[in-house]
Rosetta silent file (secondary structure, phi, psi, omega in degrees, C-alpha in Angstrom):
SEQUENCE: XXXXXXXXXXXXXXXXXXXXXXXXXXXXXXXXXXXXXXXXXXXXXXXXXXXXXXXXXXXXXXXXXXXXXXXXXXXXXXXXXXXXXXXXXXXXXXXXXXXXXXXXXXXXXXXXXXXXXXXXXXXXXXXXXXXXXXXXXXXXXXXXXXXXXXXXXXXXXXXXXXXXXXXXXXXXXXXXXXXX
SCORE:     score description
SCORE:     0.000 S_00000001
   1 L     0.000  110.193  164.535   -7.744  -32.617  -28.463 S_00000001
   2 L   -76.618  142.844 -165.758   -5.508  -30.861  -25.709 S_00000001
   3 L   -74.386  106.499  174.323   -3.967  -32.612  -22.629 S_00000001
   4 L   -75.294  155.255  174.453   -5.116  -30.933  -19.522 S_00000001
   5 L  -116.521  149.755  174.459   -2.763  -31.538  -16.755 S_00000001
   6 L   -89.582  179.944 -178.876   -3.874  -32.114  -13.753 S_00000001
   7 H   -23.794  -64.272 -170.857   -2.906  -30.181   -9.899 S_00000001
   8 H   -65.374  -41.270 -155.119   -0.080  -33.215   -9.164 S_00000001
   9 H   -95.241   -7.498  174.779    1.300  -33.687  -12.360 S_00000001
  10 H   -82.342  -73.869 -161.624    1.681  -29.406  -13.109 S_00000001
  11 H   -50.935  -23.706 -174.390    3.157  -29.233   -9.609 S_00000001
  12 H  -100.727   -0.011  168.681    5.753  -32.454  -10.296 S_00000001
  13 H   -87.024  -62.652  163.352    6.772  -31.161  -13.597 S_00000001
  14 H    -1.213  -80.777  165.453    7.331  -27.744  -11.909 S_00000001
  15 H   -46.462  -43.122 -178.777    9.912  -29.457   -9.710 S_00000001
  16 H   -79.425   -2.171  174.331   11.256  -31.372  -12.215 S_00000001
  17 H   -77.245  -61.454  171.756   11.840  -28.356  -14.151 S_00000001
  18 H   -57.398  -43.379 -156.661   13.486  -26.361  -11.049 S_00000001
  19 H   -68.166  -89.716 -178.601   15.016  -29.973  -10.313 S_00000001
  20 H   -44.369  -46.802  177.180   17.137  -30.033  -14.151 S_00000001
  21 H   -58.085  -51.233  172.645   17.858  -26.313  -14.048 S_00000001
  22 H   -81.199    9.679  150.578   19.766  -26.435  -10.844 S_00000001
  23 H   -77.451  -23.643  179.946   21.472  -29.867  -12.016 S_00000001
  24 H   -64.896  -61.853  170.075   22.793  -27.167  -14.790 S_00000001
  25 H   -53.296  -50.273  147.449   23.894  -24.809  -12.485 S_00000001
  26 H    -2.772  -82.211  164.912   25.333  -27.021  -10.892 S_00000001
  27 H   -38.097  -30.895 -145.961   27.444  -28.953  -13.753 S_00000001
  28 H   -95.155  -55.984 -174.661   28.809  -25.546  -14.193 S_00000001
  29 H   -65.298  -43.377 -167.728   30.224  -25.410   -9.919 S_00000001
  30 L  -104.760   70.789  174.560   30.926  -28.854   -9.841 S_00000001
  31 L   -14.056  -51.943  168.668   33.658  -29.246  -12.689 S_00000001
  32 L   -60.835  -58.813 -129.237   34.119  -33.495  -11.792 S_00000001
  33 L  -107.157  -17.372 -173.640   31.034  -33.809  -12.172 S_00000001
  34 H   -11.092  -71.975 -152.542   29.540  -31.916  -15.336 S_00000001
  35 H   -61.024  -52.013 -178.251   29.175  -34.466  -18.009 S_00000001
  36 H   -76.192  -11.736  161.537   26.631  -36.727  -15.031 S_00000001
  37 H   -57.362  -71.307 -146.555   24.580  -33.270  -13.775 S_00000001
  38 H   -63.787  -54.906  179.862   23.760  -32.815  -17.376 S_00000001
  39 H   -55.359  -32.829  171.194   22.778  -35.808  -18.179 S_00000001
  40 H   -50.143  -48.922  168.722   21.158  -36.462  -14.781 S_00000001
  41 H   -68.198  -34.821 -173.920   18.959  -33.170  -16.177 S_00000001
  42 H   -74.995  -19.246 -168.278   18.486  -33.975  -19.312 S_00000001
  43 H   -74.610  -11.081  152.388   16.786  -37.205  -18.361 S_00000001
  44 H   -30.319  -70.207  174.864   14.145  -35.028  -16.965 S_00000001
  45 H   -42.123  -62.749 -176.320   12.783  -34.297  -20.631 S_00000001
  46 H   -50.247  -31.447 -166.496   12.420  -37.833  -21.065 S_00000001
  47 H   -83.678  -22.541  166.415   10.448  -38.661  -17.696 S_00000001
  48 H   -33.560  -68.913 -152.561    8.334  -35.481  -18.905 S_00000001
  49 H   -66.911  -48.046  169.552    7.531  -36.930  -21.964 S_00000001
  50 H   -66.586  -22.256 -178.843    6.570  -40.195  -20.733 S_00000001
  51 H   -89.826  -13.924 -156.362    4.496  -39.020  -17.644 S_00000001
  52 H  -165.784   17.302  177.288    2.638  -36.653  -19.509 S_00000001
  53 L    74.291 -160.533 -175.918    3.255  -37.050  -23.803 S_00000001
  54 L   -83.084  -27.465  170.984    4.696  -35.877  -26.042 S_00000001
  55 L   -77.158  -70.575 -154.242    3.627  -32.039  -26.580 S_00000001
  56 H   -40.089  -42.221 -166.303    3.853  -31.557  -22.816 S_00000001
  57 H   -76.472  -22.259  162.899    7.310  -33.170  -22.550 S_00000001
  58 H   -70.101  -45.961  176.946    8.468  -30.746  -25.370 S_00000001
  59 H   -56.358  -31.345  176.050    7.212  -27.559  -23.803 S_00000001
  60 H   -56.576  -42.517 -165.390    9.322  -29.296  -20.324 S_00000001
  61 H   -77.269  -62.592  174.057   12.297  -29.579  -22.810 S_00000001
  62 H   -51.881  -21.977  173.309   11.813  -26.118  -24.153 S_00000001
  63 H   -82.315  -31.031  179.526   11.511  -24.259  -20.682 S_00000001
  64 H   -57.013  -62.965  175.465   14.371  -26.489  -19.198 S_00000001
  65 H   -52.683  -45.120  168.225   16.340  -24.900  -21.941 S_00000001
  66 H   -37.818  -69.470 -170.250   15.094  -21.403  -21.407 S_00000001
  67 H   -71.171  -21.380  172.677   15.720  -21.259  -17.957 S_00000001
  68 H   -67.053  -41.770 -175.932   18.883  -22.902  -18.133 S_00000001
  69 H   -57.237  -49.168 -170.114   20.188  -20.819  -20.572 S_00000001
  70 H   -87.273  -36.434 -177.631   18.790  -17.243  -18.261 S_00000001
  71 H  -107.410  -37.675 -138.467   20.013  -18.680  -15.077 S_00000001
  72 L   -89.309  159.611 -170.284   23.246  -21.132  -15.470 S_00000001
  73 L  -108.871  -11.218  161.881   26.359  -18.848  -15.602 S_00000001
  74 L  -109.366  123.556 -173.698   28.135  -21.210  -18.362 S_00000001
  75 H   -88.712   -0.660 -178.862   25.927  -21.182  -21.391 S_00000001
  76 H   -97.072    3.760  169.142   28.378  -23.720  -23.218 S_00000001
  77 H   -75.141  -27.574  179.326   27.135  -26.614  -20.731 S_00000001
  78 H   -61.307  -28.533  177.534   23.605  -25.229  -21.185 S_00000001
  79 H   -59.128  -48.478 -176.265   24.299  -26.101  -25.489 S_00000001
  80 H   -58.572  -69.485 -145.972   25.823  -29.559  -23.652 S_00000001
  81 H   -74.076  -29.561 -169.306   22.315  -29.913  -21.809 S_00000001
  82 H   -95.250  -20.770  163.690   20.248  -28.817  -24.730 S_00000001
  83 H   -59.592  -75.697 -174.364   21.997  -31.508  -27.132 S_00000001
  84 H   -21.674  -72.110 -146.353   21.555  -34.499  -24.254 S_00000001
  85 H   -76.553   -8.296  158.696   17.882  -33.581  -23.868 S_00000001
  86 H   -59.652  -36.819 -179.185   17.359  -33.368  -28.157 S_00000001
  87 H   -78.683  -18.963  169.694   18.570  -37.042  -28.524 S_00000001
  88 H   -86.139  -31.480  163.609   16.257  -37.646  -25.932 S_00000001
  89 H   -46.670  -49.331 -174.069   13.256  -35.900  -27.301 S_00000001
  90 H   -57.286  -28.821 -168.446   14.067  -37.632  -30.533 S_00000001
  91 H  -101.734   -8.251 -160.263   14.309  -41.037  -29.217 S_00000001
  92 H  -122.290  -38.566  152.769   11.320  -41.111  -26.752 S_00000001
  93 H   -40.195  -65.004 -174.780    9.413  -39.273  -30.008 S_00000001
  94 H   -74.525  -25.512 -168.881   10.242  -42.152  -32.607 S_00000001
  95 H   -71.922  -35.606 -175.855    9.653  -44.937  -29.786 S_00000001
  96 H   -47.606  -58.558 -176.016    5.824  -43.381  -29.319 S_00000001
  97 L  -107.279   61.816  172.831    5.421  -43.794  -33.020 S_00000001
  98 L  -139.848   -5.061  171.480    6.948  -46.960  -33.450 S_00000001
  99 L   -97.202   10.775  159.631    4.563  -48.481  -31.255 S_00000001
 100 L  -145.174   43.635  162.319    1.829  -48.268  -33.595 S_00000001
 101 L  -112.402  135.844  167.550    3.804  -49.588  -36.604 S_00000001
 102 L   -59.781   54.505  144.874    3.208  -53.059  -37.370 S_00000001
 103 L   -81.214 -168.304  168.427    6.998  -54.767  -37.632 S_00000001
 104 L   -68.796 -177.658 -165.641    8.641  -57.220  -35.312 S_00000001
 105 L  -108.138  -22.345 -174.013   10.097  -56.486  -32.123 S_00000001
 106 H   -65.901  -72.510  171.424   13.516  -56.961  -34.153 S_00000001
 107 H   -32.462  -50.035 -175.118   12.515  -54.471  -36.818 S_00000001
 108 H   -74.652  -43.476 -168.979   11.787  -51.322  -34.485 S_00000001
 109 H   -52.315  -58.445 -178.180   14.846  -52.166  -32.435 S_00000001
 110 H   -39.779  -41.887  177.549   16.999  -51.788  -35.621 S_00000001
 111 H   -65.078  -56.070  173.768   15.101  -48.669  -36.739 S_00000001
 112 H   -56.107  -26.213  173.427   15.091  -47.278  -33.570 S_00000001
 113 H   -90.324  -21.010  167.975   18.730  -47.764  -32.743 S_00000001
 114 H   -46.268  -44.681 -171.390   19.122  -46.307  -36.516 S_00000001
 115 H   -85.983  -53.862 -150.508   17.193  -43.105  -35.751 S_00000001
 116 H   -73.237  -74.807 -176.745   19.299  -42.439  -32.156 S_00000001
 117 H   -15.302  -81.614 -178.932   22.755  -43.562  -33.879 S_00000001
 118 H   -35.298  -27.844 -154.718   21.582  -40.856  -36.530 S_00000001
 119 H  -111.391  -24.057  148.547   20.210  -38.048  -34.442 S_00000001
 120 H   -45.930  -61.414 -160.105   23.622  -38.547  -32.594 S_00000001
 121 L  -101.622   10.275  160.025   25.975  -38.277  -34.442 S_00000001
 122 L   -87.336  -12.034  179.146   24.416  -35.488  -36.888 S_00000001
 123 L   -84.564  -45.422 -138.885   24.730  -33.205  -33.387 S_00000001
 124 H   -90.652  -62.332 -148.933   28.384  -34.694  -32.110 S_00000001
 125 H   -79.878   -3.799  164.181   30.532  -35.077  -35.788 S_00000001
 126 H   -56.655  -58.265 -167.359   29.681  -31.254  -37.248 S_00000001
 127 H   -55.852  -38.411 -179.394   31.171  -30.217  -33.417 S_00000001
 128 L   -92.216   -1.742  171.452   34.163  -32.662  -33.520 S_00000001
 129 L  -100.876  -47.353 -178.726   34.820  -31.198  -37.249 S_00000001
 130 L   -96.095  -26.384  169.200   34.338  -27.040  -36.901 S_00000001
 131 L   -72.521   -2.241 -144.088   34.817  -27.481  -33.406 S_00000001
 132 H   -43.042  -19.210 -177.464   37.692  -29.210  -32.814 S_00000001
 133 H   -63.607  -34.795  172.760   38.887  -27.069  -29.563 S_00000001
 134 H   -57.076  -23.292 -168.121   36.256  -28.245  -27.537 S_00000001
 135 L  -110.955  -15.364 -169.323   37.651  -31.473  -27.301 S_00000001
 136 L   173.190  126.559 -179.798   41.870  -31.158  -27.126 S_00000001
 137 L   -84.542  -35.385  174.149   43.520  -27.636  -27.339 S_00000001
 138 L   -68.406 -177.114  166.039   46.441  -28.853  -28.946 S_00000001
 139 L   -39.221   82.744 -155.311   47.167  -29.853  -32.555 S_00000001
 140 L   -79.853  117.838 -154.249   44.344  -32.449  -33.482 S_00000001
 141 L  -103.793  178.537 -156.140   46.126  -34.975  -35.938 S_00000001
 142 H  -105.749    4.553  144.858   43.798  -37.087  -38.126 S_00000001
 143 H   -55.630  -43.070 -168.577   44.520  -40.248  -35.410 S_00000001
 144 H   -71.269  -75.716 -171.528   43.539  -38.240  -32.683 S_00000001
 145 H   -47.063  -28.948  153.890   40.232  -36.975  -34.515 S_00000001
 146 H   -66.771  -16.765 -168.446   39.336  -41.171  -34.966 S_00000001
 147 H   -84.666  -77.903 -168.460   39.979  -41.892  -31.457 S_00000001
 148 H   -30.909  -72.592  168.056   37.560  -38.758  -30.335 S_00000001
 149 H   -11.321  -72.116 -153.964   34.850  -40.555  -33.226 S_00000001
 150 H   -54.384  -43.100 -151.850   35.536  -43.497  -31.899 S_00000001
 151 H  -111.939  -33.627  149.084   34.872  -42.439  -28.323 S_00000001
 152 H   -59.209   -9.758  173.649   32.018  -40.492  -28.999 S_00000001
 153 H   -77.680  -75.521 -153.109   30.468  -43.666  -30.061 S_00000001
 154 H   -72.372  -32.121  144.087   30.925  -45.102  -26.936 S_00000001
 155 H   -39.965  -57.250  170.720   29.367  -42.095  -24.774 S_00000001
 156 H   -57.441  -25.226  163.931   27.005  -42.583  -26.751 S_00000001
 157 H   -79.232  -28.864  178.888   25.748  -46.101  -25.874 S_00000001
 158 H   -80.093   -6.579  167.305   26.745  -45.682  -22.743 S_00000001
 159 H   -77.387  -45.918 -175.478   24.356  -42.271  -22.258 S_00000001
 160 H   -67.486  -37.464 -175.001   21.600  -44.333  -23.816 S_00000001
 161 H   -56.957  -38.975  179.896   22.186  -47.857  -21.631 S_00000001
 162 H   -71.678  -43.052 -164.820   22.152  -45.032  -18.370 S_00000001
 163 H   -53.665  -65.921 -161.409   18.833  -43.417  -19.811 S_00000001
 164 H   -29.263  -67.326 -135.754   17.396  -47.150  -20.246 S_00000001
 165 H   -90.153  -31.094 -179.103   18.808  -48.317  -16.955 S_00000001
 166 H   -59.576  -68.808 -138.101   17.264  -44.732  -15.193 S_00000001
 167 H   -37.580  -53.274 -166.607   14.130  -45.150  -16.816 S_00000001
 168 H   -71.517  -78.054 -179.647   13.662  -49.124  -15.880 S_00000001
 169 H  -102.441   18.512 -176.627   14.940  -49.115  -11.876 S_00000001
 170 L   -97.198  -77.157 -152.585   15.588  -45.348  -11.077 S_00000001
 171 L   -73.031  -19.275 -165.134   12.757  -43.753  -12.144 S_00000001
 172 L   -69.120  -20.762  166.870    9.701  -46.771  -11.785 S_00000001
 173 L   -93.172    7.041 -139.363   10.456  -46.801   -8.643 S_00000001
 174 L  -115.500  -51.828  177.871   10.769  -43.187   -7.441 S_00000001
 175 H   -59.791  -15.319 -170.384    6.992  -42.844   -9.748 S_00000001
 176 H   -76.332  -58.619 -171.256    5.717  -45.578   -7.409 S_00000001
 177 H   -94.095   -7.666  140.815    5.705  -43.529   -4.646 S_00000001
 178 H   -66.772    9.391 -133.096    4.734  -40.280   -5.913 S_00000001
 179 L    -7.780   86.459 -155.205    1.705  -42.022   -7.251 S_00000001
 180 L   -87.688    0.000    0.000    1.910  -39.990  -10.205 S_00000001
């Protein structure tokens, strides 16, 4: 059965579309700041996907990239932007159908932090292996390449703990008063 959207919620994805593209462009002017535009965009897919499901919030993810891609003048933060908002698709994807599996509240957590851990680090260690330049221009020694592991681990919980932490007092209260 397809999800009509209604007037408000086409017009606040709209924004939120325009909203994440120009956090791209952005990332790209404002050099300090890159790594928190993009994420600060990518979390857009997720509030898609939750305001409006799961197809809609893909087609949000797929247009963000499109347009990011056609307008941002560095295309390798738009790759940075289009990774962010895949672990988020992925993760906002398994919790929707993990909510109609019977486990424990233990069980899904495990699974769930299983599937992100996974869908992480199948994007990040191919990149820190054929890629190595992206990360340190110099000689990468095989010390170096564990600390960079190592440290990618820890961006990673700390990108999900900001998503969490958006989701929970950023965004519930922002939705409160569009009455969305």
């Amino acid at each position: 059965m397809p999800m009509l959207l209604n007037a408000k919620k086409l017009s606040f994805l709209s924004l939120l579309l325009a909203l994440a593209v120009i956090l791209v462009i952005l990332s790209g002017i404002l050099e300090f700041n890159t790594l928190f535009l993009l994420a600060l965009a990518s979390f857009g897919a997720g509030i898609a996907i939750r305001e409006c499901g799961l197809r809609i919030g893909f087609g949000f993810y797929i247009a963000s990239i499109l347009l990011s891609f056609f307008l941002a003048p560095n295309k390798f933060y738009c790759i940075t932007f289009a990774a962010m908002g895949f672990y988020l698709v992925v993760a906002e994807f398994t919790f929707n159908k993990l909510i109609h599996v019977n486990w424990n509240m233990t069980k899904r957590s495990v699974f769930l932090w299983s599937i992100k851990f996974f869908t992480f680090n199948l994007m990040y260690i191919p990149i820190l292996l054929f890629l190595p330049k992206l990360f340190y221009q110099g000689e990468i020694k095989k010390e170096l390449l564990a600390l960079f592991l190592l440290g990618g681990q820890a961006v990673f919980v700390i990108y999900d703990k900001a998503y969490d932490y958006f989701q929970k007092y950023v965004w519930s209260r922002v939705r409160g008063k569009l009455n969305l």
